[in-house]
C-alpha positions, 0 to 999 in steps of 0.5 A, a space after each residue: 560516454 553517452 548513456 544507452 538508451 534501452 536496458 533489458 532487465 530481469 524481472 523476476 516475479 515474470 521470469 523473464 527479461 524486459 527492454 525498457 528505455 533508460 528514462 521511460 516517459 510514457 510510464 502506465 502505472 497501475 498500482 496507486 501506491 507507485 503512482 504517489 511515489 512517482 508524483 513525490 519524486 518529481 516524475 509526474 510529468 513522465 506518468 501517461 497512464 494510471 488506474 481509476 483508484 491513482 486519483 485518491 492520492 494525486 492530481 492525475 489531471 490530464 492522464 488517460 484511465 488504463 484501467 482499475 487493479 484487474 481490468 485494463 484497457 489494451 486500447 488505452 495503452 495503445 494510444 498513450 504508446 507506453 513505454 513502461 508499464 507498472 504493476 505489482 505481485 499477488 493478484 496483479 500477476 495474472 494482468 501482468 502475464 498476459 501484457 507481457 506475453 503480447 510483448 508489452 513493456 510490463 515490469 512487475 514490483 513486489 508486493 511490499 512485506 514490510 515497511 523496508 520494502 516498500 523503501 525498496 520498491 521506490 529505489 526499484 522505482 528509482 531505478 526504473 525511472 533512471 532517476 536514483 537521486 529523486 529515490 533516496 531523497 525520498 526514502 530518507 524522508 521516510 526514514 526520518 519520518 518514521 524514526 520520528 514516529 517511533 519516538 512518539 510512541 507511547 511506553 505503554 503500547 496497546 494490543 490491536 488487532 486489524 480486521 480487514 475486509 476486501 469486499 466480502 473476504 475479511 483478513 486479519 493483519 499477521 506478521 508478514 505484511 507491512 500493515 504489521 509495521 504500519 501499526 508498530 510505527 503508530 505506537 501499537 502491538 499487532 496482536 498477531 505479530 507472530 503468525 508467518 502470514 500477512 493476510 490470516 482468515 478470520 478468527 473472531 474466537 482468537 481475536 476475543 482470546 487474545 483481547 486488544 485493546 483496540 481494533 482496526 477495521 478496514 472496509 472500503 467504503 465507496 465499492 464494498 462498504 461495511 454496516 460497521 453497526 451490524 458488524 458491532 451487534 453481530 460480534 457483541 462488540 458495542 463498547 469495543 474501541 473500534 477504529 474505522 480506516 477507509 479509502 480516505 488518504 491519510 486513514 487508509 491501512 492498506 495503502 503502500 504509498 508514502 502517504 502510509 506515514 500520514 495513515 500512521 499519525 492518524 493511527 496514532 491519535 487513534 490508538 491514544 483514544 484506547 481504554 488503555 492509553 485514556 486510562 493511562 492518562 488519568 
């Protein structure tokens, strides 16, 4: 029996039903942490179109520039004719909605709470691409990546609080994020693992109450960078173990593609440098 060559598929953050080719080829990718994911899998030659930020991760020599992570070219995607066309939940949903009422070929993955849905999104992925096999080969890598992380880990486990600022609105990492796993799999205890939130406002007074051992700051360096100085100075945080994560792949805490697992053994390292863990060491 041949293969069909469309599906119509449910997507759900949209609400709505979308027809795709079975094996899509003209793939516009909108989210960096998918497009790593497509180019591990063996399925670059299959990706058309990406964003600005795509390139930070792979070689995406060759494929037209849609768009950054709100703004997109309509005319672009015209003239790679996509036949699929990836974004993902949160604030991405508005794009989403209005390609997908033009009648685009618009699919939406959600945005990953967990370390496991991010494994999820690339079976979604996988299933997308009509490429399932490609999907768990790399899911269990991860699996076994992270596995290998966790014995790592040193018994002695410093507090960490993650401070992140997305241009001008700092966040601190709660428990439903998958930046809470992130820092779990590097050998750290998120001090703000309990809160049912993934994005907490700022609260520099609980963040002296609970007293980690070390703090992660993300500030993206190249479009809304930090004065990391002045940020010290004005918390009176000078000798504060501080760990700088930025757009670099591999120190990225944000980012949800499989390079995340470099991001973590470079957390890692960084956690080892801790109060705590030098003076464990002694």
């Amino acid at each position: 029996m041949s293969a069909p060559a469309t599906r119509t598929l449910r997507c759900e953050p949209l609400d709505t039903l979308v027809t795709l080719p079975a094996r899509p080829r003209r793939v516009a990718c909108l989210c960096s942490g998918w497009t790593e994911a497509l180019w591990e899998m063996g399925l670059s030659g299959r990706v058309a179109g990406v964003s600005k930020y795509c390139s930070r991760y792979v070689d995406t020599a060759g494929r037209a520039v849609v768009g950054d992570y709100l703004r997109i070219d309509e005319a672009v995607l015209d003239a790679i004719d996509a036949d699929l066309i990836l974004l993902t939940g949160g604030v991405q949903l508005g794009v989403a909605r209005r390609l997908a009422k033009a009648g685009r070929p618009v699919y939406v993955l959600p945005l990953p709470d967990s370390f496991a849905g991010i494994l999820e999104n690339i079976r979604r992925l996988g299933a997308l691409m009509g490429e399932m096999r490609a999907a768990h080969t790399l899911t269990a890598r991860l699996e076994t990546e992270a596995a290998a992380l966790r014995a790592a880990a040193p018994k002695r486990r410093p507090r960490v609080c993650a401070e992140l600022w997305f241009g001008r609105h700092p966040r601190i990492a709660g428990g439903l994020t998958f930046i809470h796993d992130l820092i779990d799999l590097a050998g750290g205890e998120n001090i703000f693992a309990d809160q049912p939130e993934g994005y907490l406002k700022l609260d520099v007074a609980a963040i002296e109450t609970a007293r980690p051992d070390s703090i992660i700051l993300f500030h993206e360096e190249d479009d809304h960078p930090l004065n990391v100085p002045a940020w010290r100075a004005e918390r009176g945080w000078e000798d504060r173990h501080v760990i700088e994560s930025g757009i670099t792949p591999g120190q990225n805490l944000i980012h949800d593609g499989p390079s995340m697992l470099d991001t973590a053994r470079w957390l890692q390292s960084s956690l080892r440098q801790s109060p705590m863990a030098t003076k464990d060491a002694k």
